[in-house]
C-alpha positions in Angstrom: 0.0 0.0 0.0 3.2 2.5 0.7 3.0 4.0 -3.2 -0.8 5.1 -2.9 0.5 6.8 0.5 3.6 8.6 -1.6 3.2 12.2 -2.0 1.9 13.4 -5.5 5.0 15.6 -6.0 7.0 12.6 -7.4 4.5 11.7 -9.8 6.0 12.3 -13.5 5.3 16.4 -14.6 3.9 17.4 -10.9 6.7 18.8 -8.3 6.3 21.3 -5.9 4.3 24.0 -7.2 1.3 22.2 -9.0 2.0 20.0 -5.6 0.9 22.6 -3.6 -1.9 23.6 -6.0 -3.3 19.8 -5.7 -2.9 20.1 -1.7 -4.8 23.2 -1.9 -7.6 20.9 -3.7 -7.2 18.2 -1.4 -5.0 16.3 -2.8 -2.0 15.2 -1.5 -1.1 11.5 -2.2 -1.1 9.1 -5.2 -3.8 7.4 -3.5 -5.8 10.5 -3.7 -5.5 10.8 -6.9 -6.9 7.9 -7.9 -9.7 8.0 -5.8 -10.3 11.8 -7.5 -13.3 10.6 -9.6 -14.2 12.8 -13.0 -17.2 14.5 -12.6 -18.3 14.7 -16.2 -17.6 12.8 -19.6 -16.4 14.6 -22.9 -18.0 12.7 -26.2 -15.2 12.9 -28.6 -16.0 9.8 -31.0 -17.5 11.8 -33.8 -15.2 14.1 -35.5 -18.4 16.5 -37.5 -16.5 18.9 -40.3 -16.9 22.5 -39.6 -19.7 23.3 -41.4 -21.7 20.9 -39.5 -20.4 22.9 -36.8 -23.3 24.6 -34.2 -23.1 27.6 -32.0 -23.4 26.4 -28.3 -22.0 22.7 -28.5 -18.8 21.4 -28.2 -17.4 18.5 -30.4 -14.4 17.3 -32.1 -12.8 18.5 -35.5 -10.5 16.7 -37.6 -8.0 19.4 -40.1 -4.9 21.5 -40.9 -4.0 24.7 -39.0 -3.7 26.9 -42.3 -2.5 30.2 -40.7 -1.6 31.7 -38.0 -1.8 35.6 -36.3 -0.5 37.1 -33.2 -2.1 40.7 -32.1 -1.7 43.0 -29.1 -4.3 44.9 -28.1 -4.3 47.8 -26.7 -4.9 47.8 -22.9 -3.3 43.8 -22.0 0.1 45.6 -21.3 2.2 44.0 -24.0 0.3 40.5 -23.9 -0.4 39.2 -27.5 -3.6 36.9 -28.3 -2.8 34.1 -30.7 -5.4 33.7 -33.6 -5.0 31.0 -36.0 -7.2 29.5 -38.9 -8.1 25.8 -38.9 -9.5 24.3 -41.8 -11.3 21.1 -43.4 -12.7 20.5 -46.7 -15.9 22.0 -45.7 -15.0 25.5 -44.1 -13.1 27.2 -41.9 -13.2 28.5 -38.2 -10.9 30.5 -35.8 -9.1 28.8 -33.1 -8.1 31.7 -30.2 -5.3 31.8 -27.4 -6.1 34.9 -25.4 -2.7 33.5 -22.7 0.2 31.7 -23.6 0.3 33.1 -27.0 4.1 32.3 -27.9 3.8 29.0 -25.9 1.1 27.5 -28.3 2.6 29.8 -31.2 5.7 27.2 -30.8 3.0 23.9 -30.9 1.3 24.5 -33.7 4.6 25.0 -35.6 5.3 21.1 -35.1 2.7 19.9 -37.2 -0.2 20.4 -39.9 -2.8 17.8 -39.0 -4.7 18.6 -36.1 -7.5 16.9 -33.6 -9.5 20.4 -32.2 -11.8 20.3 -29.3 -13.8 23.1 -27.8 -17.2 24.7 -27.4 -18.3 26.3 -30.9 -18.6 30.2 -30.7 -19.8 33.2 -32.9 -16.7 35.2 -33.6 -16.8 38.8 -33.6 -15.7 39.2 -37.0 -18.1 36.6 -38.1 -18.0 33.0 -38.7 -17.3 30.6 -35.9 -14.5 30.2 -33.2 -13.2 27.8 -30.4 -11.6 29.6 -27.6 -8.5 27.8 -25.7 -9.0 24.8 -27.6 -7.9 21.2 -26.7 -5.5 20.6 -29.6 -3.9 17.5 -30.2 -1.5 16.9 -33.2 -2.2 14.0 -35.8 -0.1 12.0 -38.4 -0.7 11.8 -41.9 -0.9 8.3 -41.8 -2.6 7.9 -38.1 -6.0 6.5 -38.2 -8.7 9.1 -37.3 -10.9 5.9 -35.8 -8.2 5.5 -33.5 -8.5 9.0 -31.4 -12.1 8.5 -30.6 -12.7 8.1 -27.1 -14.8 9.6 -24.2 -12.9 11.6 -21.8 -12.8 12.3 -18.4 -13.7 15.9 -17.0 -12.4 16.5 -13.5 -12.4 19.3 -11.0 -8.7 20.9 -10.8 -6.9 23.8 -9.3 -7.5 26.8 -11.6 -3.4 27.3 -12.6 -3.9 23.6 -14.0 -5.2 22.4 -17.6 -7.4 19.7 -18.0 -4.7 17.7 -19.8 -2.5 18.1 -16.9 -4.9 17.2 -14.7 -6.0 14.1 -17.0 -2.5 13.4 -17.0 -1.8 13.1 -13.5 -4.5 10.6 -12.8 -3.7 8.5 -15.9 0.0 7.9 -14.5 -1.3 7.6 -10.9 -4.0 4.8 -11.8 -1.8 3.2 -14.5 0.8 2.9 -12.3 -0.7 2.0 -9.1 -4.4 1.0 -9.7 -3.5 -2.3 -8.6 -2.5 -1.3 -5.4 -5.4 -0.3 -4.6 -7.3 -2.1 -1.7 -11.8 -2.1 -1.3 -12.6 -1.6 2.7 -15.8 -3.1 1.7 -15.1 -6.9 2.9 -15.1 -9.8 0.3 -18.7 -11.4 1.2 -20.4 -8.0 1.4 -18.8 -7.1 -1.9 -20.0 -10.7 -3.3 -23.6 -10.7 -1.9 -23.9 -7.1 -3.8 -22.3 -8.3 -6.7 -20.1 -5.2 -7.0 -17.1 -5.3 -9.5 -13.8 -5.4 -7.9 -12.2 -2.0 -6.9 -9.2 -2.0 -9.4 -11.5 -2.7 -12.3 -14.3 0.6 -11.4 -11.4 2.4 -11.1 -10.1 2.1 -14.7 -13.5 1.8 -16.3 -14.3 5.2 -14.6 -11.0 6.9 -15.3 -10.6 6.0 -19.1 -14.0 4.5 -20.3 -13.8 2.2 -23.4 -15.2 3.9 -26.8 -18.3 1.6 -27.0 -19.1 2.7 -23.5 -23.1 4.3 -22.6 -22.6 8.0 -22.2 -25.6 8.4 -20.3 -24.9 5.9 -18.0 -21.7 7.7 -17.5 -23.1 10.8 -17.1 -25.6 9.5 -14.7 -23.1 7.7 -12.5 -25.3 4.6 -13.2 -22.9 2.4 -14.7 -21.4 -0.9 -12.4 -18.3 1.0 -12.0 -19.8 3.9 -10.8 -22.3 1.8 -8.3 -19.4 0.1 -7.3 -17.1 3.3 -6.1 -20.5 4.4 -4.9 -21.2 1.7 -2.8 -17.5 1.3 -1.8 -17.4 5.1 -0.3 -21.1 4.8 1.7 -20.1 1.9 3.4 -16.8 3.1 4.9 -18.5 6.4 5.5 -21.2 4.4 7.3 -18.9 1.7 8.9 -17.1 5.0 10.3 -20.2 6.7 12.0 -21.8 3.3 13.3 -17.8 2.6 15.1 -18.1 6.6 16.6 -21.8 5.9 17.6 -20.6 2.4 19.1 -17.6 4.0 20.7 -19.7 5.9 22.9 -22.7 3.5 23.8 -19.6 1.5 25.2 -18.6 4.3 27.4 -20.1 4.9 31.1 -22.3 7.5 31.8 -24.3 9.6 34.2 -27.2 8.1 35.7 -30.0 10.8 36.1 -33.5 9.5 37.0 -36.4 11.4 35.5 -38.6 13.6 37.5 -41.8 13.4 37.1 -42.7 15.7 39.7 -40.8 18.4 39.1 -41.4 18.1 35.4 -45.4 18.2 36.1 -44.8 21.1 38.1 -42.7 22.8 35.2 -45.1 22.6 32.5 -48.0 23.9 34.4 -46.1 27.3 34.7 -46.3 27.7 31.2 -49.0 29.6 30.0 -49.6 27.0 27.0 -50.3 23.4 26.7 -47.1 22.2 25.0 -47.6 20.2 22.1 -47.3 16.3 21.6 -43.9 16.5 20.1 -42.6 18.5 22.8 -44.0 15.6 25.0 -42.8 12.9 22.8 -39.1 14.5 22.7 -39.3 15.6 26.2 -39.8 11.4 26.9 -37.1 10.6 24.5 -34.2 12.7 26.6 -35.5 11.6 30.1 -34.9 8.0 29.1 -31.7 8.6 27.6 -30.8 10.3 30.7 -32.0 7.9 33.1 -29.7 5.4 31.3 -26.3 4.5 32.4 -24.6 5.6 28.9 -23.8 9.3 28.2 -26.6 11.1 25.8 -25.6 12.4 23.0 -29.0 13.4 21.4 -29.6 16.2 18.7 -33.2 18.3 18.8 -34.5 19.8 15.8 -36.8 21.6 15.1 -38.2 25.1 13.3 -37.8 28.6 15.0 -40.9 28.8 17.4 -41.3 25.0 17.6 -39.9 24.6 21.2 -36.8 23.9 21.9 -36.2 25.5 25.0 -38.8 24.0 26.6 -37.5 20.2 25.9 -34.0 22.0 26.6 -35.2 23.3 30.2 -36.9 19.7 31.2 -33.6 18.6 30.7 -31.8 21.0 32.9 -34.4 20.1 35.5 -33.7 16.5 35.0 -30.1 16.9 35.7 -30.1 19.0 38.6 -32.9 17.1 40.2 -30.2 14.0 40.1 -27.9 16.4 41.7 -25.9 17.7 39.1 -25.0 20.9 37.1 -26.1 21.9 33.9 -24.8 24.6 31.2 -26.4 25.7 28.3 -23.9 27.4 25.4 -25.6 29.8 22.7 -23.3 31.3 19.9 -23.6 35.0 20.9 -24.2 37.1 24.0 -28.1 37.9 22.8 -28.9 34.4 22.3 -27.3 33.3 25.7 -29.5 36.5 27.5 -33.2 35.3 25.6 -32.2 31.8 26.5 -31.5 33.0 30.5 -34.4 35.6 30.3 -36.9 32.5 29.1 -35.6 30.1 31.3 -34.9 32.0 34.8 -38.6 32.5 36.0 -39.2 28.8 35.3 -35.6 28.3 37.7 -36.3 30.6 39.8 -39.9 29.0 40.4 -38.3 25.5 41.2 -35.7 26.4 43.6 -32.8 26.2 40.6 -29.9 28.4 41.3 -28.7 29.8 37.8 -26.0 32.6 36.6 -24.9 34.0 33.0 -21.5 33.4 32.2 -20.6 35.9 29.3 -18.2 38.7 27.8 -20.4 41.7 29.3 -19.3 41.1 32.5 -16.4 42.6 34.4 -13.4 40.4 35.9 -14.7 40.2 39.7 -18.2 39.1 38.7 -17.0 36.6 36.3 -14.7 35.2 38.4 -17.9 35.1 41.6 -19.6 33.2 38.8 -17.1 30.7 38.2 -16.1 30.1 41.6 -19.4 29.4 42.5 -19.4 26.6 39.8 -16.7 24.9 41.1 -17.9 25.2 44.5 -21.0 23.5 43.5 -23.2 27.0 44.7 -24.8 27.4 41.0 -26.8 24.8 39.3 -27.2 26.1 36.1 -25.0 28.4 34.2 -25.9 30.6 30.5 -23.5 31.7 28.4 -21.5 32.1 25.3 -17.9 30.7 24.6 -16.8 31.8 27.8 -18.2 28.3 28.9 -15.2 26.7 27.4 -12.4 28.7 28.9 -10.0 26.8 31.1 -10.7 29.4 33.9 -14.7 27.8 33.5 -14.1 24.0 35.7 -17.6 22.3 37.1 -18.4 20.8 40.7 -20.6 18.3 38.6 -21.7 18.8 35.6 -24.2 16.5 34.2 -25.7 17.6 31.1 -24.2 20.5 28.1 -27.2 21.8 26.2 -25.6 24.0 23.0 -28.0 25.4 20.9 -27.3 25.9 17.1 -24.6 23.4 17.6 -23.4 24.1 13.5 -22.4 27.5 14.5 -19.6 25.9 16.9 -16.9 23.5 15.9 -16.6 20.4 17.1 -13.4 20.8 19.8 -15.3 23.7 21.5 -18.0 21.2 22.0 -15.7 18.4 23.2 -14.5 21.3 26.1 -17.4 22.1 27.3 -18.7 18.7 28.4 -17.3 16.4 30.8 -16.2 12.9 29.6 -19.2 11.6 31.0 -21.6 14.5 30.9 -24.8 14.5 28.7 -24.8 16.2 25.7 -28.1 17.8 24.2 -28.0 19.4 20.8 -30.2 21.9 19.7 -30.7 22.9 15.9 -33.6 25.4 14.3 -32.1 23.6 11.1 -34.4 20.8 9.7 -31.7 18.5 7.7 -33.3 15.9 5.6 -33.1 12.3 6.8 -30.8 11.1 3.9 -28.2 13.8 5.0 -29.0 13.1 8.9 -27.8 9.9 8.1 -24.0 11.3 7.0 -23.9 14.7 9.4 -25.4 12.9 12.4 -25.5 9.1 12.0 -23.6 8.7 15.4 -26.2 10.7 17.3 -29.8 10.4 18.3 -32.4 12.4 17.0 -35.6 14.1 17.7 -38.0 15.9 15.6 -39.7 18.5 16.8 -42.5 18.4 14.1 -45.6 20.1 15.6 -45.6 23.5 15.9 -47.5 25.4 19.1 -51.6 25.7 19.0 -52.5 29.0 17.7 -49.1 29.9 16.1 -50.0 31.1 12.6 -47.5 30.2 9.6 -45.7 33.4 8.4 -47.3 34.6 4.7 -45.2 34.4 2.3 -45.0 36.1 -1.2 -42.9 36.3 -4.2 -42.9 39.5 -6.1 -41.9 41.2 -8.9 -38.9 44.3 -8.1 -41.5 46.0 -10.2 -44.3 46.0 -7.1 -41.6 47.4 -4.8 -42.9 50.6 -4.4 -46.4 49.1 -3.1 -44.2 47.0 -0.3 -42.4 50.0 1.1 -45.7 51.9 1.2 -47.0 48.6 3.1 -44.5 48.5 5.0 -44.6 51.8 6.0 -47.6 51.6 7.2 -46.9 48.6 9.5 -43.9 50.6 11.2 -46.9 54.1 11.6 -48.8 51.4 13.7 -45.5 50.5 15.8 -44.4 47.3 14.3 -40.8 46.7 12.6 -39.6 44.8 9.9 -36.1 43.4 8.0 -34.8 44.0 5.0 -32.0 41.2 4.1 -29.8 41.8 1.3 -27.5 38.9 0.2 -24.5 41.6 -0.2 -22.6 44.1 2.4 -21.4 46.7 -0.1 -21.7 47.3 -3.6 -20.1 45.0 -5.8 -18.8 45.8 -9.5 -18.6 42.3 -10.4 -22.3 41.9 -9.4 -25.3 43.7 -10.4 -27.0 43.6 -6.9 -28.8 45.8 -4.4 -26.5 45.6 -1.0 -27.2 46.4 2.9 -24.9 49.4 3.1 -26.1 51.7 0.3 -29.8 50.9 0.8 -30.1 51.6 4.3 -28.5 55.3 3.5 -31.4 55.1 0.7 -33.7 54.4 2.8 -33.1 56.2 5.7 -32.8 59.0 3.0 -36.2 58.2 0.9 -39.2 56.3 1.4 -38.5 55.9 5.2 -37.1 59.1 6.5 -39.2 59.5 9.1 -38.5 55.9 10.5 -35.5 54.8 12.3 -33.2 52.4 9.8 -30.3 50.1 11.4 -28.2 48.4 9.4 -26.3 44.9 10.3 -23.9 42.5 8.2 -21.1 40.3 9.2 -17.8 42.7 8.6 -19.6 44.6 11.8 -17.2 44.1 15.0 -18.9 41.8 17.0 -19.7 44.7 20.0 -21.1 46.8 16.8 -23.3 44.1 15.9 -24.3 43.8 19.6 -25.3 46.8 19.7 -27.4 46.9 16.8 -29.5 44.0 17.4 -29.9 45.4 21.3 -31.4 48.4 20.0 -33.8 46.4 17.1 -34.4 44.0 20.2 -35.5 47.4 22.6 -37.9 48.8 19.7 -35.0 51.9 19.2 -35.4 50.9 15.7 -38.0 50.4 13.0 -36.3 48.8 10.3 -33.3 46.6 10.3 -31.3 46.3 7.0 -29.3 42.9 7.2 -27.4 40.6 5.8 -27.7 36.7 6.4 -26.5 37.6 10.2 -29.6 37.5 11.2 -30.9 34.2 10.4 -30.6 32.8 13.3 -30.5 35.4 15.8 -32.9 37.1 18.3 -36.4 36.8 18.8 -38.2 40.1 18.5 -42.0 39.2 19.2 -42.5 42.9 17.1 -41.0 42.6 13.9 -43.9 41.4 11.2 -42.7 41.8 8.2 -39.4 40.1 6.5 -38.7 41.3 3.1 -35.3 39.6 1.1 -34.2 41.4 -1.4 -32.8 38.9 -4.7 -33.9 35.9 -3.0 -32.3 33.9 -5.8 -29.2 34.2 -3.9 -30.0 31.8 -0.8 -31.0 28.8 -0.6 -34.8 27.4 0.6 -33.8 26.3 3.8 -32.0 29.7 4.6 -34.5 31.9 3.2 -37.2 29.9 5.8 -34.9 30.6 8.1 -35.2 34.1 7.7 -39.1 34.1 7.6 -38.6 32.6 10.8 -37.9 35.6 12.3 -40.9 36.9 12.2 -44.6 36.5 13.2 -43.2 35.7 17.0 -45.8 38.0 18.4 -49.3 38.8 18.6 -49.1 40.0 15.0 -49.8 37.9 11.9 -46.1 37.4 10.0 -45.6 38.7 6.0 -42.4 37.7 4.5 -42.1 38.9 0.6 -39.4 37.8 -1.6 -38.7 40.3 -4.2 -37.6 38.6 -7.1 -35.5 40.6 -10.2 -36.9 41.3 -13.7 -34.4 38.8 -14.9 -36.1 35.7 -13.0 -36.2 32.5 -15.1 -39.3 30.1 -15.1 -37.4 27.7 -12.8 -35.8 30.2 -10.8 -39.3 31.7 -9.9 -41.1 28.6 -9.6 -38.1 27.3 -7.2 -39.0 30.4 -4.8 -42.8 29.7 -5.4 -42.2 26.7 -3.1 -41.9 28.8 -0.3 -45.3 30.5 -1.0 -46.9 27.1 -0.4 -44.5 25.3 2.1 -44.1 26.5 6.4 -42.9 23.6 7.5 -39.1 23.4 7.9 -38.6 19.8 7.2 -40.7 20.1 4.1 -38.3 22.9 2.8 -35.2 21.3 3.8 -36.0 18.2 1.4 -37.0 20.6 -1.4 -34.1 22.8 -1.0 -31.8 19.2 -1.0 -33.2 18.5 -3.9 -33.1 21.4 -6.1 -29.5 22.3 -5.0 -27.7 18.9 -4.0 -25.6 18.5 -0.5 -23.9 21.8 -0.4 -22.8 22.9 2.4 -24.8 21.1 4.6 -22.1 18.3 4.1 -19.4 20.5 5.2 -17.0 18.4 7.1 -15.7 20.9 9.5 -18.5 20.6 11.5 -19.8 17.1 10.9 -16.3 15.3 11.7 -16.8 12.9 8.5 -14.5 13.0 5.3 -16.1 13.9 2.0 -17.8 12.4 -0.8 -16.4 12.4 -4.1 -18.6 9.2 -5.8 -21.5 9.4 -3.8 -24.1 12.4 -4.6 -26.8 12.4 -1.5 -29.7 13.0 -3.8 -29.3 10.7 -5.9 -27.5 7.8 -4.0 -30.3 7.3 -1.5 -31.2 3.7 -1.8 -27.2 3.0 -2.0 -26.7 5.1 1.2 -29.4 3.1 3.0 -28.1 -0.1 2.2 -24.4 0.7 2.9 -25.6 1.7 5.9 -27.3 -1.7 6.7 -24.5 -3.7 5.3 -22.2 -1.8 7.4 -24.6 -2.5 10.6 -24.7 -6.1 10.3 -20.6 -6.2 9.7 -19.8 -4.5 12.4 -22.1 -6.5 14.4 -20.5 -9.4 13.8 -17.0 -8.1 14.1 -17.6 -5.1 16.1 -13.4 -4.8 16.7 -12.6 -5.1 13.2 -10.5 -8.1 14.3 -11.2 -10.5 11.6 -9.1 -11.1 8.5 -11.8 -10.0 6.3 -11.8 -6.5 8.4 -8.2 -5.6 7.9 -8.9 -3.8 4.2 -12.0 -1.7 6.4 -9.8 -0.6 9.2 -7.0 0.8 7.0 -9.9 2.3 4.8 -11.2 3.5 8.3 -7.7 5.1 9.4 -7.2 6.4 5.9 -10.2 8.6 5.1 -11.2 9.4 8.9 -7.8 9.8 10.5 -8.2 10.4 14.4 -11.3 11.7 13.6 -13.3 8.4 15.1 -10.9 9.5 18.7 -13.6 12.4 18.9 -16.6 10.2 19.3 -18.0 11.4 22.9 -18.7 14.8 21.1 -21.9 15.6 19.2 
């Protein structure tokens, strides 16, 4: 295995720079490489003439390079653009070098017979023209049959060609292919039939001539399911060891209280609703139990989390231990201790906030009274995980929006054998639940409260902008307040897009200069941003013009109306995040989407969903759909390496049953000692690293 393991600097035509370019790409090895699967197919068996030629599509041409012309414009500071005339007994088009003029000057000069590729363009002078062209040069006597193939496509460091890059896999895999060793044992790879490992490889790398181009560009051929199949199952094999890893550990035993949880809910001055009840059960018994929890909550804004979050904290200190709940900024950490203090207070729970605001002495009071034992529940921010922050007992970590912190500040905050509950007012679909959080449990909270009315929403046209302002307007006259969310901070010359900084002076200036306008976006200082929300939060403002920052952020029972400006920009699941932030109060919610005049069909029909669909879960699988994995399968805050064969979308079934597969191994060989397990635990300790050491974290 040592060659797949040797740094791709000594392959053939790499060294160090383009080395460093592939380790910015994630590539470092051979082995990676190889395993760095095209992501689309060129057809180049069909070599049309050039008069068959069509604007738009790429394709092959078969000729003689008949002249040749270098220009320097004025303005590209002494850099020439090659243009050069390729011909066949049908016509003629342009071929045209706007970089590396002399270099390609120098390559057509060895030859007349030439195999073009590119995509077919109108040329400025008329006629056609292929821009950076593949070229490739041809004998007389060479056989034109004999240059058809299919290639590969892959994704590459922008300071390497597509030919370079082809060209480092091809020596990789030709070399070392062989090498190569499937984690997926022998009898699971025999019972689903799956080709073996070496032979995917090749097909996928350099498919034969006679091979089905829409198999291959559907990632449905046996190759493909193969390397499909192969990558699920170690992925899966990986989270089921992490999830197994902690069952086996020893946790905190924590009886539920029935009591004091009867007593708790009939403070609230609603009945709380059967998933709150069915989660509520869910994290008692896991707590009761004598291994650690490590349980993730989900659910929309509005659904409840605090209350299943606060049973918890009851549950815990009940048992005689300490509880701390971590939010991702100073204003979540003061709603959550705001929300949750009367309830404490009520039941005899002694609690603090832990968080930048204060001065030295006080924070120090606070944490002295932790270790002493004198405070049952703490608030706060990051603060919580400062070495100066040590626990008497702590039982149970509760961290809400659990994305928004990585996974080592997690593993600080809790004890080895504390409880963790994870809190998340982002609905992932259950397909991706099973890569992001397969080693956790997880609750749904899927019922929103009685009498909570869904937020309207409404896509527009930029045109009916004037009638929103006027609306909104009015809204603000009667006392409420409302966002504005732009996807950019400042004006951009690259894009042509409304941003935060230079509406809000509009604004402020125009249509509402007798209202109060903030503005908020991310380059802010984080006391700046503080200080903004504070005063949106204390009604000091009437109108908040925002980036993304706030979508996920305070609860401001006033604000009724959300309005995103080019909604185009942001995903489903973000935008109903931001409509989220509304409707809190007594007031019926209105969020409008204002859509440009240069909307497609799709594009508008896309954002129509959200006029039909409130439920986050819903909007999650749409938006998964529509847009693929994303971000959502960033691996910075999931733990788990990346996909390169599998697409979540469309590899469902294959996910499922690589999850299964992996289940029922690992069962049987739970240590990974057999013979037949070697192949999976190097797989294991290749593509997770020490990753699988951080399994008591969520």
């Amino acid at each position: 295995m040592a060659p797949l393991e040797d740094s791709v600097q000594f392959l053939k035509g790499v060294g160090p720079r383009k080395a460093e370019l592939l380790h910015n790409a994630g590539i470092d090895t051979v082995g990676d490489l190889i395993f760095w699967l095209p992501f689309r197919y060129e057809d180049r068996r069909r070599f049309p003439t050039v008069s068959a030629a069509r604007i738009g599509e790429e394709g092959s041409f078969l000729g003689a390079i008949t002249g040749v012309r270098e220009v320097r414009p004025r303005g590209r500071r002494g850099r020439a653009i090659l243009n050069a005339t390729f011909s066949d007994e049908s016509g003629h088009m342009a071929l045209v070098w706007f970089n590396q003029a002399a270099y390609f000057k120098k390559v057509i000069a060895g030859a007349e017979r030439w195999l073009v590729y590119g995509r077919v363009e109108a040329s400025r002078r008329g006629g056609l023209q292929l821009v950076h062209p593949d070229i490739e040069a041809v004998g007389e006597s060479e056989d034109p049959a004999a240059l058809a193939r299919i290639l590969p496509v892959y994704h590459k460091p922008t300071d390497i060609s597509q030919a370079a890059m082809r060209s480092f896999v091809a020596r990789a895999v030709e070399a070392n292919v062989t090498r190569a060793r499937s984690g997926v044992p022998e009898p699971v790879r025999k019972r689903m039939g799956l080709c073996p490992l070496a032979d995917a490889l090749r097909f996928v790398h350099s498919p034969p001539p006679d091979a089905d181009l829409s198999l291959l560009a559907a990632a449905q051929t046996d190759s493909h399911k193969a390397l499909i199949f192969e990558e699920l199952f170690v992925l899966q094999a990986g989270i089921l060891l992490r999830k197994a890893q902690r069952s086996a550990e020893r946790g905190l035993i924590m009886p539920a209280a029935p009591e004091g949880i009867s007593e708790f809910l009939s403070l609230l001055p609603f009945e709380p609703t059967g998933a709150q009840r069915r989660v509520m059960a869910e994290v008692s018994k896991d707590m009761a139990g004598s291994q650690p929890m490590n349980r993730l909550v989900q659910g929309d804004v509005g659904s409840g989390k605090t209350v299943v979050a606060y049973a918890a904290i009851l549950q815990a200190v009940r048992a005689g231990y300490q509880a701390a709940l971590m939010a991702p900024t100073e204003l979540l950490a003061e709603q959550h201790f705001a929300t949750i203090t009367p309830w404490a207070r009520a039941q005899g729970i002694k609690t603090a906030l832990l968080s930048g605001q204060l001065g030295a002495a006080e924070a120090r009071s606070i944490r002295d009274a932790l270790e002493a034992g004198d405070l049952d529940l703490v608030v706060g921010t990051h603060a919580l995980v400062q070495e100066s922050t040590r626990f008497r007992s702590l039982g149970l970590a509760v961290i809400d929006e659990q994305h928004r912190f990585g996974v080592l500040q997690r593993a600080a905050l809790k004890g080895s054998a504390a409880d963790t509950l994870l809190l998340s007012a982002t609905p992932i679909p259950r397909t991706l639940s099973l890569v992001l959080f397969g080693d956790l449990d997880v609750s749904a909270l899927d019922e929103m409260p009685k009498g909570r009315k869904p937020v309207v929403t409404r896509v527009i046209r930029s045109s009916a902008r004037p009638r929103l302002l006027e609306r909104m307007a009015a809204a603000m006259s009667e006392g409420r307040q409302c966002y504005i969310v732009y996807p950019l901070v400042e004006e951009s010359e690259k894009l042509e897009l409304a941003d935060a900084t230079s509406m809000a002076e509009s604004l402020q200036s125009g249509a509402f200069k007798s209202f109060r306008v903030g503005l908020l976006h991310g380059r802010m200082k984080a006391e700046e941003k503080d200080a903004v929300m504070r005063r949106f939060k204390a009604g000091d403002l009437d109108v908040l013009v925002a980036t993304t920052v706030i979508e996920v952020g305070i609860d401001v029972p006033n604000a009724s109306i959300m309005v995103v400006e080019h909604p185009e920009r942001f995903g489903l699941a973000q935008l109903h995040q931001l409509r989220g932030r509304v409707g809190r109060g007594a007031d019926e919610g209105f969020c409008c989407l204002v859509a440009g005049p240069e909307q497609s069909p799709e594009s508008l029909e896309r954002l129509r969903i959200m006029e039909t669909t409130s439920d986050g879960f819903d909007v999650a699988e749409a938006d998964l759909r529509l847009r693929g994995p994303g971000e959502y399968i960033g691996t910075r805050q999931s733990g788990a390496p990346g996909l390169s064969a599998a697409n979540l979308v469309r590899d469902v079934k294959t996910l499922e049953m690589a999850r299964e597969e992996a289940d029922v191994w690992l069962r049987d060989d739970p240590g990974l000692s057999q013979p037949e397990s070697r192949m999976l635990r190097h797989a294991l300790e290749k593509r997770w690293g020490d990753r699988l050491s951080l399994a008591e974290v969520g």
